[in-house]
C-alpha positions in Angstrom: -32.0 66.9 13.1 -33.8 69.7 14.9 -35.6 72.4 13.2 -32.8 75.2 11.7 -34.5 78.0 13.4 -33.4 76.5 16.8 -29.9 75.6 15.4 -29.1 79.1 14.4 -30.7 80.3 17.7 -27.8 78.1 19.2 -25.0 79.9 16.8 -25.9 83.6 17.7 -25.7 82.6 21.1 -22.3 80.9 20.3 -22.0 84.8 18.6 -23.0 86.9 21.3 -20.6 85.0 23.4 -17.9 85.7 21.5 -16.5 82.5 21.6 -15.7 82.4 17.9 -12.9 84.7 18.9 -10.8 81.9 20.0 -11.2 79.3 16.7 -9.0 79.2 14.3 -11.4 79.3 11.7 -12.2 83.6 12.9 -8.3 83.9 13.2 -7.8 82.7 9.8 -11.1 84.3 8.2 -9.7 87.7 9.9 -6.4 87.2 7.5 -8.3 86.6 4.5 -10.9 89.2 4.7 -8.0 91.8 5.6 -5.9 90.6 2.2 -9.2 90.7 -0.3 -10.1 93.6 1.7 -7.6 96.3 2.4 -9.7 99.2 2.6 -11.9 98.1 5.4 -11.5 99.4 8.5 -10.8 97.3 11.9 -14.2 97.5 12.7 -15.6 96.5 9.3 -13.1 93.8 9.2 -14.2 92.2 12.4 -18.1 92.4 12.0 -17.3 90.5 8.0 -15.1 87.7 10.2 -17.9 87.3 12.5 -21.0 87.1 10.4 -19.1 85.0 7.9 -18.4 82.8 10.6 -22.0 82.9 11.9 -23.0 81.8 8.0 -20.2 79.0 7.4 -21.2 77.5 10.9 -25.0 77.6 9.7 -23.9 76.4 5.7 -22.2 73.3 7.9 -25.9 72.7 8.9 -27.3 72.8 5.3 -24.6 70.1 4.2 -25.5 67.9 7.0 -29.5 68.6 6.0 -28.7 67.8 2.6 -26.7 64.3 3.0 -29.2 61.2 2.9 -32.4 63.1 1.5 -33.8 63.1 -1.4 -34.1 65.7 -4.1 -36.9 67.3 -3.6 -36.3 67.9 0.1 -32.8 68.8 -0.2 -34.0 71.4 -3.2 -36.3 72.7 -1.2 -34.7 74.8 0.4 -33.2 76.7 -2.4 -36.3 79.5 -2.9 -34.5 81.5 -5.7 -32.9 80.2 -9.0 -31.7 83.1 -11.5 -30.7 81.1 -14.7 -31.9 77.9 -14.0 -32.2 77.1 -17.7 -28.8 77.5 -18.5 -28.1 74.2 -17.5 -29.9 72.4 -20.2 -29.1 74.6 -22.7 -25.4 73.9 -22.3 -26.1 70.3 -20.8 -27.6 69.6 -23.9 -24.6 71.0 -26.9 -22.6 67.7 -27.0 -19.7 69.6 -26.2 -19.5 68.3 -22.4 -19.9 70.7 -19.9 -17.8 72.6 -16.9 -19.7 73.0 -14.2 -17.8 75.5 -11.7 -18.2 76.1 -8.1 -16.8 77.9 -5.4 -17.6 77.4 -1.8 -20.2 79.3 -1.0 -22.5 78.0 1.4 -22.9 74.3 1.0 -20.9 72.5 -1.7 -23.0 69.3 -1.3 -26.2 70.9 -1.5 -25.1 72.6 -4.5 -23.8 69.2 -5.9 -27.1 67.6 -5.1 -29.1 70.2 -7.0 -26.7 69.4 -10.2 -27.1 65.6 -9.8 -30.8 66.0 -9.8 -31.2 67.6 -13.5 -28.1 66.0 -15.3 -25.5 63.0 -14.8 -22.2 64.5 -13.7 -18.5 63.3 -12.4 -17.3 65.5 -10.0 -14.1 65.9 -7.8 -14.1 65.7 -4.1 -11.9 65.9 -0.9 -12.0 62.7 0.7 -13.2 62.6 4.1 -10.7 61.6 7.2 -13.7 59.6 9.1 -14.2 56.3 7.1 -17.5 55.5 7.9 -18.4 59.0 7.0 -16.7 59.2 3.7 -18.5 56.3 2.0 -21.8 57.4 3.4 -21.1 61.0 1.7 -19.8 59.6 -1.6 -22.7 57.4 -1.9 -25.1 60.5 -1.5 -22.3 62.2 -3.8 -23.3 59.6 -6.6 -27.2 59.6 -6.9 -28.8 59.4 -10.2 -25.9 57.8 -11.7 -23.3 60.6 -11.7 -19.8 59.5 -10.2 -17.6 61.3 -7.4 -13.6 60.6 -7.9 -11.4 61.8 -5.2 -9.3 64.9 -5.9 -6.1 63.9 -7.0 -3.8 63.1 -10.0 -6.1 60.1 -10.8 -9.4 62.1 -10.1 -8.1 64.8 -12.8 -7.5 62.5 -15.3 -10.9 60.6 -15.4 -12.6 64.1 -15.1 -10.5 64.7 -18.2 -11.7 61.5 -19.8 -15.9 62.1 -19.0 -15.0 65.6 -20.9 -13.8 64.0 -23.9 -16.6 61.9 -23.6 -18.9 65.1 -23.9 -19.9 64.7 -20.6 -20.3 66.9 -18.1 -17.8 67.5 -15.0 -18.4 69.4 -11.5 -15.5 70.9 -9.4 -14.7 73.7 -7.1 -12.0 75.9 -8.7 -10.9 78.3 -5.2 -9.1 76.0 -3.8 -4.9 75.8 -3.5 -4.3 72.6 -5.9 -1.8 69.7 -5.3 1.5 70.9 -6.5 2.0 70.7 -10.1 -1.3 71.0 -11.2 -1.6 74.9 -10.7 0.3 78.3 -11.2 0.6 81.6 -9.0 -2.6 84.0 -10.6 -3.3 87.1 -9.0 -6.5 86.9 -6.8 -7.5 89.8 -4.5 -3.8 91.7 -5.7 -1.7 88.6 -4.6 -0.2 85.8 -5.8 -2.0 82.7 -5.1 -1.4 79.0 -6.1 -4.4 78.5 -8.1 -5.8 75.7 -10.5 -5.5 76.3 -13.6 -7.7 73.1 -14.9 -11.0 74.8 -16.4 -8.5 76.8 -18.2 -7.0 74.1 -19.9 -10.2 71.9 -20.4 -11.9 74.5 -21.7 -9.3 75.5 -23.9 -8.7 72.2 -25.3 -12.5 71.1 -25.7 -14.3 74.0 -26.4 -17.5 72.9 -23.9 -19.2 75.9 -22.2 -18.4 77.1 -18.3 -20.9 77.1 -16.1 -20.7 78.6 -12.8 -22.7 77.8 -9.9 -22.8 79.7 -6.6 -25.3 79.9 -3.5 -26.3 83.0 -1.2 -27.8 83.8 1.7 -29.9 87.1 2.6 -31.3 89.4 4.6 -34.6 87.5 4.7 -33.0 84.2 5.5 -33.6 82.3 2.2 -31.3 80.6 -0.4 -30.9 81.7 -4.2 -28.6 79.7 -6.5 -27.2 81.8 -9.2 -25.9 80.4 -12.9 -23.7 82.4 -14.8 -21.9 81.1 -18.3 -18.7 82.0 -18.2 -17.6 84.8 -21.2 -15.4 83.4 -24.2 -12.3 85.1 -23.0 -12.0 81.4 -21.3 -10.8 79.9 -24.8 -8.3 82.9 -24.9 -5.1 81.7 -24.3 -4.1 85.2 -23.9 -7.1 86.0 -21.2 -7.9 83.1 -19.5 -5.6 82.7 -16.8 -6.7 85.7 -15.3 -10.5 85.3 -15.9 -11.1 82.6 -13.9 -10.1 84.1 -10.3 -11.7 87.9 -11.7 -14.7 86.2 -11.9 -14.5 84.0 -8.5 -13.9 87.4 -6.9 -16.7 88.6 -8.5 -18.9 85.8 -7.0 -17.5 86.6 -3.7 -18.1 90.1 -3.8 -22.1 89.4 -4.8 -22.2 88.7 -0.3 -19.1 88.4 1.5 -20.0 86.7 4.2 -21.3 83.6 2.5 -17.6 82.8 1.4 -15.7 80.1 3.5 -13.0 82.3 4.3 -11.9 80.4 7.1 -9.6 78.1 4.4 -5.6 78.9 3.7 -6.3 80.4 0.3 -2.6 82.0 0.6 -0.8 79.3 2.4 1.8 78.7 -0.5 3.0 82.3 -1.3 6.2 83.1 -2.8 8.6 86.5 -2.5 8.0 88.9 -1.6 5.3 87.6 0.9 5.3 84.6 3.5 2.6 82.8 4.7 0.2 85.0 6.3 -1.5 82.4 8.6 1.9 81.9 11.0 1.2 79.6 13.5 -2.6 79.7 13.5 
């Protein structure tokens, strides 16, 4: 690949052009960012769609960097850790342990930085392209950790490596297949949301580990751990705490969130589907 610096030269052109006005991806960030964000003026609302597009179009480049190399390169370019030891503390309760991410910048690399200090099973979208897809899962599974597609099946052997006291890796912002979610408020509407490290957590006891990257001002990456508090084996709290603290994340730096996915595709009365025919 060629060097970043010239890649991201390339996207603030595509920027200044204003050519991102006419994907889909800006039309649908727009309508997220103006739901999470009410207060924001038109202005404000516009300059978050278009740097967060700048940043998801640049994160694209990190998971293409990441796939195929090793560790220490794909590491590498993660300059900031806060709680790095976190993960073998909990890794190491023989309780199993959740490991929760939200899409922030790249997944994969992400992923990859897991995989390198503990064995995992994870969950994953399958890829459309063939070829692709068992290039990716392959890189998915180095050091002996396991990808299983996202599904019914996937659930239930991420269900089984818990009870095994090992520990699992999924993203937890995204709308679930039917039937394995409920409506949970999340930015003051209802949204389809997973409802999985709930119940794992709840019916295990193993610790919740959250894992998000960010950007900055100064063009570096810093991966942030965070346990999750023990309202998640609350059966009174926990349905709630999960997407309070994914707003949280989001909140840390707007503009590294993928909003340019159909977080409130399924709604129910009173609203319809704010995406129409985007």
């Amino acid at each position: 690949m060629f060097p970043k610096n010239i890649f991201t030269y390339l996207v603030d052109l595509y920027i200044y052009l204003r050519l991102y006005r006419f994907s889909s991806s800006y039309k649908i960030t727009k309508v997220n960012i103006e739901i999470a964000y009410p207060d924001l003026n038109k202005y404000d609302v516009e300059l978050t769609s278009k740097l967060s597009i700048r940043e998801s179009i640049i994160s694209g480049y990190e998971t293409i960097y990441t796939w195929g190399r090793n560790d220490h390169h794909s590491n590498s370019k993660i300059f900031k850790i806060t709680n790095n030891f976190l993960l073998d503390k909990l890794n190491d309760n023989d309780k199993g342990l959740i490991n929760v991410a939200i899409h922030n910048r790249s997944v994969d690399m992400l992923l990859k930085f897991i995989n390198s200090k503990i064995t995992t099973v994870s969950l994953y979208k399958k890829l459309k392209i063939k070829s692709l897809e068992k290039f990716v899962k392959k890189d998915r599974e180095s050091n002996g950790s396991v990808s299983v597609e996202t599904s019914i099946g996937g659930v239930r052997k991420i269900i089984q490596a818990l009870r095994m006291k090992k520990a699992i890796c999924f993203a937890a912002d995204q709308v679930p297949q039917r039937g394995l979610g409920e409506y949970i408020n999340f930015y003051n509407r209802e949204a389809y949301t997973t409802t999985l490290v709930q119940s794992l957590a709840l019916k295990t006891q193993a610790p919740v580990l959250y894992f998000y990257l960010n950007s900055n001002k100064d063009n570096f990456l810093s991966l942030t751990l965070k346990q999750c508090s023990n309202d998640i084996y609350d059966d009174s709290k926990h349905k709630l705490l999960l997407n309070k603290d994914i707003e949280k994340m989001i909140n840390a730096r707007p503009i590294d969130y993928s909003w340019e996915y159909k977080r409130f595709k399924r709604s129910r009365h009173p609203y319809k589907d704010p995406y129409g025919s985007i």
